[in-house]
RODO-2510 file (C-alpha; in nm, 4 decimals, decimal comma):
residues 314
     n   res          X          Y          Z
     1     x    -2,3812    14,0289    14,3773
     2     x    -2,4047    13,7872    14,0644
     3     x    -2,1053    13,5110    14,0698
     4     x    -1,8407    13,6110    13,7741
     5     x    -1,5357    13,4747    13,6412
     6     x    -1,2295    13,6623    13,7834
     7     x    -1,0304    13,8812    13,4805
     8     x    -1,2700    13,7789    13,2637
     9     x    -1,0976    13,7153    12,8855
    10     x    -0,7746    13,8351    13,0127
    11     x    -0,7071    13,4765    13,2430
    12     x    -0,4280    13,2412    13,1644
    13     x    -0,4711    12,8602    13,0928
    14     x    -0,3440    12,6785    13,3944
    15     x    -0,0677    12,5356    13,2157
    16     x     0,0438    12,8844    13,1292
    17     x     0,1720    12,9759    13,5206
    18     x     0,1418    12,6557    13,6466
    19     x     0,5155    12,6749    13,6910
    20     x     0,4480    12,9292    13,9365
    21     x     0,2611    12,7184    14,2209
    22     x     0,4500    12,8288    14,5392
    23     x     0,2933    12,7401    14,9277
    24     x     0,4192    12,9847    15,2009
    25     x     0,2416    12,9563    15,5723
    26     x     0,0746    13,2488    15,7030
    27     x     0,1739    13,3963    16,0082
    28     x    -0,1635    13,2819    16,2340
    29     x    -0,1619    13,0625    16,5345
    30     x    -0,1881    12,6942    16,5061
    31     x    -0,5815    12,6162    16,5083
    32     x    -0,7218    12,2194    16,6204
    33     x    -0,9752    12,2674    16,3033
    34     x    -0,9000    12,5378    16,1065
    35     x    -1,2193    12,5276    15,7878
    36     x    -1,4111    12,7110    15,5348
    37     x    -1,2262    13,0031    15,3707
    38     x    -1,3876    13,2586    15,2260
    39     x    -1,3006    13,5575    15,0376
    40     x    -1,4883    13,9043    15,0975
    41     x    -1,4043    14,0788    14,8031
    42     x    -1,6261    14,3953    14,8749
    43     x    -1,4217    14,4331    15,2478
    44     x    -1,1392    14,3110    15,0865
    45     x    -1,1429    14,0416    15,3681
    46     x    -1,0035    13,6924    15,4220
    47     x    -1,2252    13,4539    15,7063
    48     x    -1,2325    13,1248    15,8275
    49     x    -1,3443    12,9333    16,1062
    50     x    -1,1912    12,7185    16,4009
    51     x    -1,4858    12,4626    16,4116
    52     x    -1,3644    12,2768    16,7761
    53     x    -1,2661    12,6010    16,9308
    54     x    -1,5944    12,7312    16,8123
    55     x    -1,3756    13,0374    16,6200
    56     x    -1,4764    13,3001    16,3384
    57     x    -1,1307    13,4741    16,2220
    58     x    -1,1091    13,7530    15,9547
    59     x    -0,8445    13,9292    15,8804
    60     x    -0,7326    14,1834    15,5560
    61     x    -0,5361    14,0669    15,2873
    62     x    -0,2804    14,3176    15,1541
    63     x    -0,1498    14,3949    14,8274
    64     x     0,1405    14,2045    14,9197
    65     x    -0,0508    13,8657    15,0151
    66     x     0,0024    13,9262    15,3838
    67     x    -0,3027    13,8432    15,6456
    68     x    -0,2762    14,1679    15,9310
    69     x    -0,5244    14,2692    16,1359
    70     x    -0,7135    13,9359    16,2478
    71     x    -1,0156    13,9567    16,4661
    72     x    -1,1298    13,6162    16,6414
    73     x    -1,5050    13,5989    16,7221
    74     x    -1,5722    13,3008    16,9563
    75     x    -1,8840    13,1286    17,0362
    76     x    -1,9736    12,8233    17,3004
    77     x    -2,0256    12,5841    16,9815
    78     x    -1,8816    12,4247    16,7543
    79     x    -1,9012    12,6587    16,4287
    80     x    -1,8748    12,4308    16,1146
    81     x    -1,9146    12,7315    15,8528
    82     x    -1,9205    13,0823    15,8567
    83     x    -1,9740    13,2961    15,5564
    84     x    -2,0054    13,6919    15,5732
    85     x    -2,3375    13,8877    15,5527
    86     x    -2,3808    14,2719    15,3897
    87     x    -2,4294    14,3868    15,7487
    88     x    -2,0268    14,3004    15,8414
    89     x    -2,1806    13,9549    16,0281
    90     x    -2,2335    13,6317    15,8969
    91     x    -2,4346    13,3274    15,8251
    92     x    -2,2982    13,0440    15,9767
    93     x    -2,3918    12,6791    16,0602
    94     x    -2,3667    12,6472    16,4864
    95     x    -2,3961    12,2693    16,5455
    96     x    -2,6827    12,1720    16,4269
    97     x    -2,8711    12,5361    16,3620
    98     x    -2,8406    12,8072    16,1150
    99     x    -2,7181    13,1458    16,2877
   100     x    -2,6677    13,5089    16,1811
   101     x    -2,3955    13,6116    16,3975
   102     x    -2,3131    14,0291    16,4732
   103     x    -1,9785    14,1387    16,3643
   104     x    -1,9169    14,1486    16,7386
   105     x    -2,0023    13,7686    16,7725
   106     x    -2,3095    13,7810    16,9179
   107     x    -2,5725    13,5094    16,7864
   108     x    -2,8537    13,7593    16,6874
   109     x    -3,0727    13,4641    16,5501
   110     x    -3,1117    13,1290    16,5535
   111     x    -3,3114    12,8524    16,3362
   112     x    -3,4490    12,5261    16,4470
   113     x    -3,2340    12,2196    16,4209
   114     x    -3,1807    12,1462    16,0688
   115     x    -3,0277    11,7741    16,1210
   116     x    -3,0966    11,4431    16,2502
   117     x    -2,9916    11,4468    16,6407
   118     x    -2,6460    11,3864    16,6944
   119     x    -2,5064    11,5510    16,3876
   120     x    -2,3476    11,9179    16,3139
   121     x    -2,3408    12,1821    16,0124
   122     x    -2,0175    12,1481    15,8582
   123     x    -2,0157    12,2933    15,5181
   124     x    -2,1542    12,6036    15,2823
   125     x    -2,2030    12,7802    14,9565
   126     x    -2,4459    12,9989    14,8163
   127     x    -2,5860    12,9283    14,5087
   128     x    -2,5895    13,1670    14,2155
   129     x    -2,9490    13,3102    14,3076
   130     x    -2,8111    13,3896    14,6749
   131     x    -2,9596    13,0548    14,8314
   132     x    -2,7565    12,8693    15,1181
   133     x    -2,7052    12,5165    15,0481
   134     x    -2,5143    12,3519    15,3856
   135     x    -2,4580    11,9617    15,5022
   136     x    -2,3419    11,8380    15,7678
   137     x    -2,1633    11,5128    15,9661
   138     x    -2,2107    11,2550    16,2185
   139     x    -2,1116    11,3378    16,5462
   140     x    -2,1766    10,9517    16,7452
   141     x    -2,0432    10,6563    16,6211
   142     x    -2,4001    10,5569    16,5423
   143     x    -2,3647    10,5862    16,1538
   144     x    -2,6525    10,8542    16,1200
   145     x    -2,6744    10,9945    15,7564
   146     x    -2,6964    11,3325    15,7332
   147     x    -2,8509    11,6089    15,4638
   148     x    -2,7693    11,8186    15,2469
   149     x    -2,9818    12,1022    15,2468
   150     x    -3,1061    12,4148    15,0839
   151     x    -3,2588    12,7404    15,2627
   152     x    -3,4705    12,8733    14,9907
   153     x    -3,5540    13,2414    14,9603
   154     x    -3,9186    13,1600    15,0652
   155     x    -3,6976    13,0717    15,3674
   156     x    -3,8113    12,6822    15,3154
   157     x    -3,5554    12,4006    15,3157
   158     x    -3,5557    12,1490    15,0901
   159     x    -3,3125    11,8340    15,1475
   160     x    -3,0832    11,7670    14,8464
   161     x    -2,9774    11,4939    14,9570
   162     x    -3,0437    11,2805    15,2605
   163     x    -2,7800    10,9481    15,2240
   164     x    -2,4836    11,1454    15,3091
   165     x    -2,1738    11,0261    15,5706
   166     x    -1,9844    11,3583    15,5978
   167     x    -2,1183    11,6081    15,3863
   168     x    -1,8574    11,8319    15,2704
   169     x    -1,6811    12,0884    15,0087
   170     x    -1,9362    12,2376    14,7588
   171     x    -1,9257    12,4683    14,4740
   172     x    -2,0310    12,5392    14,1392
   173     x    -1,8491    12,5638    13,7398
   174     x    -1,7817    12,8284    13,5687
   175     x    -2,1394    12,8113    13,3950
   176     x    -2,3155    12,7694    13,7058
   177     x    -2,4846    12,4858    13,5798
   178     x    -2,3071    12,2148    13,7833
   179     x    -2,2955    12,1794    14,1434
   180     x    -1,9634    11,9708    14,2954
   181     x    -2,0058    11,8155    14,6259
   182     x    -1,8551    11,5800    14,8648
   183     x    -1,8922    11,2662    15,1026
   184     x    -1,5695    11,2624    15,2686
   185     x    -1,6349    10,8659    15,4376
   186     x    -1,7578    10,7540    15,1176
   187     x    -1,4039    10,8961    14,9014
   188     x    -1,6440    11,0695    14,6459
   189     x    -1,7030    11,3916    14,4605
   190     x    -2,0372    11,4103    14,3173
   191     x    -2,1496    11,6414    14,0255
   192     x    -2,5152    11,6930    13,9339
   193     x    -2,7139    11,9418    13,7035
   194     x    -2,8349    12,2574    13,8541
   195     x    -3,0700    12,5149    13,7499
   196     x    -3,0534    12,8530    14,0004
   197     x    -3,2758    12,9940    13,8337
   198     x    -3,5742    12,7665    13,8739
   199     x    -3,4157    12,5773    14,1729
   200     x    -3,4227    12,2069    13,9931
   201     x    -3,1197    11,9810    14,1428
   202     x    -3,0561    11,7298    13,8833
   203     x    -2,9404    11,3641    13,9660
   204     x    -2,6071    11,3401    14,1047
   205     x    -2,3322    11,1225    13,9855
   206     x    -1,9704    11,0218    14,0782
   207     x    -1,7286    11,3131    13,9823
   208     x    -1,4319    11,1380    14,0864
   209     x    -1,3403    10,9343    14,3778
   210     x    -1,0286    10,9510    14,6062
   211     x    -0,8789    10,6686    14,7479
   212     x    -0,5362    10,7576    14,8344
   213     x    -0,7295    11,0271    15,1032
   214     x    -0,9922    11,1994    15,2035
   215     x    -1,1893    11,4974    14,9751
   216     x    -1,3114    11,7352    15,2138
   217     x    -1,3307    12,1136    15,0754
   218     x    -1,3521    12,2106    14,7556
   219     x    -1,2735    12,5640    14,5047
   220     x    -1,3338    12,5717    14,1075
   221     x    -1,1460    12,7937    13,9348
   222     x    -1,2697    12,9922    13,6247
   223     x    -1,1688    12,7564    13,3509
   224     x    -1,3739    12,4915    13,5516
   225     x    -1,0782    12,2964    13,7271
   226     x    -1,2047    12,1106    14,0674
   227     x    -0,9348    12,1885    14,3276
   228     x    -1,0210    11,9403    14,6205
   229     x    -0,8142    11,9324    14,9589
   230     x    -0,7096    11,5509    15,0891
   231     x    -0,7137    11,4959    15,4301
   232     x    -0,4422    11,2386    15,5448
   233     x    -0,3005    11,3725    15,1654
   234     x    -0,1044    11,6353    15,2251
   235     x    -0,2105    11,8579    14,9314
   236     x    -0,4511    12,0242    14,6970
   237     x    -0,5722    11,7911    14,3947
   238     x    -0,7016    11,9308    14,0599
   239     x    -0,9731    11,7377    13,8434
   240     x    -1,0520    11,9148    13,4646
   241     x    -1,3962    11,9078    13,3842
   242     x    -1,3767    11,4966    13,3066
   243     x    -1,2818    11,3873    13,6388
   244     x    -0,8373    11,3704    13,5538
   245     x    -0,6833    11,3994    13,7561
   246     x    -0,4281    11,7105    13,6658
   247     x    -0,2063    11,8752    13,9344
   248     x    -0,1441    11,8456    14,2684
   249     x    -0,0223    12,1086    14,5188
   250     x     0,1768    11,9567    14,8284
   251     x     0,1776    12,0769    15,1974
   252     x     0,4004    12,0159    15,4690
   253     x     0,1043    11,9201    15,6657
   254     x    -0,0810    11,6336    15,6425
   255     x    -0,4387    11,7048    15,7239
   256     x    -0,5682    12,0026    15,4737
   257     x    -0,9399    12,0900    15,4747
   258     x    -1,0431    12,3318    15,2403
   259     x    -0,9317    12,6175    15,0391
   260     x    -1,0660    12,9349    14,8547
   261     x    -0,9357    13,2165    14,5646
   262     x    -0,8164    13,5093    14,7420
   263     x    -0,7296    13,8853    14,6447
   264     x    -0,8509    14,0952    14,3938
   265     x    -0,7382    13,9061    14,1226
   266     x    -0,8614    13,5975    14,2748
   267     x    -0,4804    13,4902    14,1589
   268     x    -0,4069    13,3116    14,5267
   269     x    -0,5685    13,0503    14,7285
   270     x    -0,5635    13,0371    15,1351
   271     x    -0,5741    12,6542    15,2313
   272     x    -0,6727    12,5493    15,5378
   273     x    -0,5149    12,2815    15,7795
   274     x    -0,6242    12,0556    16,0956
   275     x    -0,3786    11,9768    16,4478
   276     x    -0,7230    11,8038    16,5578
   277     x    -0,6660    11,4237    16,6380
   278     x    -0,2608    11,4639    16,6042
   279     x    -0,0418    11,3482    16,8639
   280     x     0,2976    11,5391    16,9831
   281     x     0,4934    11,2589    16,7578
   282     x     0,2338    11,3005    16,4882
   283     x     0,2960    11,6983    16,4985
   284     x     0,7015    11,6940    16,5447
   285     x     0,7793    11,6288    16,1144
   286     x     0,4958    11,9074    16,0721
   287     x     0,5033    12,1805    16,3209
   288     x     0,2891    12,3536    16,0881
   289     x    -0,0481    12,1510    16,1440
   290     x    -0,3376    12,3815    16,1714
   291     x    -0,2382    12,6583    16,0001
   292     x    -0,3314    12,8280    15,7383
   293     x    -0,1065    12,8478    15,4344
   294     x    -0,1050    13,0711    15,0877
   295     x    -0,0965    12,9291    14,7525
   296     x    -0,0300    12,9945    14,4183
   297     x    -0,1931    12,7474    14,1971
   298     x    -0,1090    12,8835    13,8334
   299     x    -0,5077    12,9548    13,8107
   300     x    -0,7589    13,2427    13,8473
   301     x    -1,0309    13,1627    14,0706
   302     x    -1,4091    13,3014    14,0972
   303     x    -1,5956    13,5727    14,2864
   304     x    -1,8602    13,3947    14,4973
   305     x    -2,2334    13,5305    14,5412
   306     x    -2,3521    13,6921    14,8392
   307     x    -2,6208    13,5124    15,0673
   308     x    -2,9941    13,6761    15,0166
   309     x    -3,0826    13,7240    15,3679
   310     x    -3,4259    13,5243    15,4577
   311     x    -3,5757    13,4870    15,8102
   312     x    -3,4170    13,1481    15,9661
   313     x    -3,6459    12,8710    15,9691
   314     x    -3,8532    12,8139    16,3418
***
């Protein structure tokens, strides 16, 4: 499935219903880690992950923006992304290995350790061509860099990038020309050319940085806005294409990890939230911590490409 813009030539400029950002909470439990949306738009599916609990959850999104029907596949590892296969299963990053994992949760394969020792997978995109690009973090206190890398459809990896502190949100513009990524430690978005076709990764530069929090997942909408979540923020940030900074969606929650378009008019966003590290005072002004929540963020978002299944590296 080739990566499109959503209601293409029909879509309104973000000022145009940018009156209309609303935030509701969904009705799901309260997760330590809750990460990595993902829209299925063939299944018509919404899933995310649990990474602590080691937790896949997917669940169908109705006409009415209402999550019913959740299923909760759970595995005895942390799960730092999981991102749905043709098959009804998934790719997913299981500390420190690549995993296809049966819609019943069973790990059906498993690839060698992909990171230095003492890190995990933490997360995912696929690339316009179907590759799976995936970085991780540091789980010591030793400092240990971790990579960013690339499972090619040779079913090679190549390393992106190799300096990074917590690899994080990742996705590409509207052209697919530009890849966005983050290091959450370091405060920074980075952009850098990128050419599916041929596989050439340009030289990255600072996007934007963050100061005020911490960038961790990431969704680009289909006039090319940056949407970045802010742990210890409390919202959603947008960046236009030259890094301003230009609206800002807040939560009632303070640590928000990620978010993706949902629906079939890619019209909505689910968000993603974190209880992990909160104490009972920290969680009494916002009950809400580690839930999911639904946004509407006055932009269309994109469809994403499917993973091209390869063997898993050995």
């Amino acid at each position: 499935m080739s990566p499109k813009n959503a209601m293409a030539g029909s879509m309104a400029a973000p000022e145009d219903r940018e009156s209309e950002m609303t935030v509701t909470v969904l009705p799901t439990r309260q997760h330590a880690l809750a990460e990595g949306p993902h829209w299925d738009g063939d299944a018509g599916l919404v899933s995310w992950v649990d990474i602590e609990a080691g937790e896949i959850s997917v669940a169908v999104l109705s006409p009415s923006s209402e999550l019913s029907g959740q299923t909760t596949r759970t595995l005895d590892e942390r799960v730092g992304f999981a991102l749905p296969t043709a098959d009804g299963g998934f790719i997913a990053g299981v500390d420190d290995r690549l995993c296809l994992v049966a819609d019943d949760g069973l790990v059906s394969a498993r690839s060698r350790s992909l990171l230095p020792a003492g890190c995990r997978f933490n997360d995912a995109v696929v690339d316009p061509e179907g590759r799976l690009l995936a970085g991780g973090l540091d789980l010591t206190e030793a400092g240990t860099l971790c990579p960013l890398v690339r499972l090619e459809l040779d079913a090679t990896v190549t390393v992106i990038d190799e300096d990074l502190q917590l690899s994080n949100g990742l996705g590409f513009s509207p052209d697919q020309h530009t890849l966005y990524s983050v290091d959450s430690l370091a405060h920074v978005v980075y952009r850098r050319p990128y050419d599916a076709g041929s596989g050439r990764v340009g030289d990255r530069q600072v996007f934007v940085r963050v100061d005020d929090a911490q960038p961790d997942g990431l969704a680009v909408d289909a006039l090319g806005g940056v949407w970045v979540a802010l742990w210890g923020g409390s919202g959603v940030r947008c960046f236009t294409q030259d890094g301003t900074a230009r609206a800002e969606v807040t939560l009632p929650v303070s640590q928000v990890t990620s978010l993706a378009f949902v629906g079939p008019r890619l019209d909505r966003a689910v968000v993603t939230t974190a209880a992990f590290g909160l104490t009972p005072d920290d969680l009494r002004p916002q009950p809400d911590a580690g839930r999911l929540f639904l946004a509407d963020l006055g932009v269309y978002g994109q469809l994403s490409t499917r993973w091209r299944p390869v063997p898993l590296p050995k």
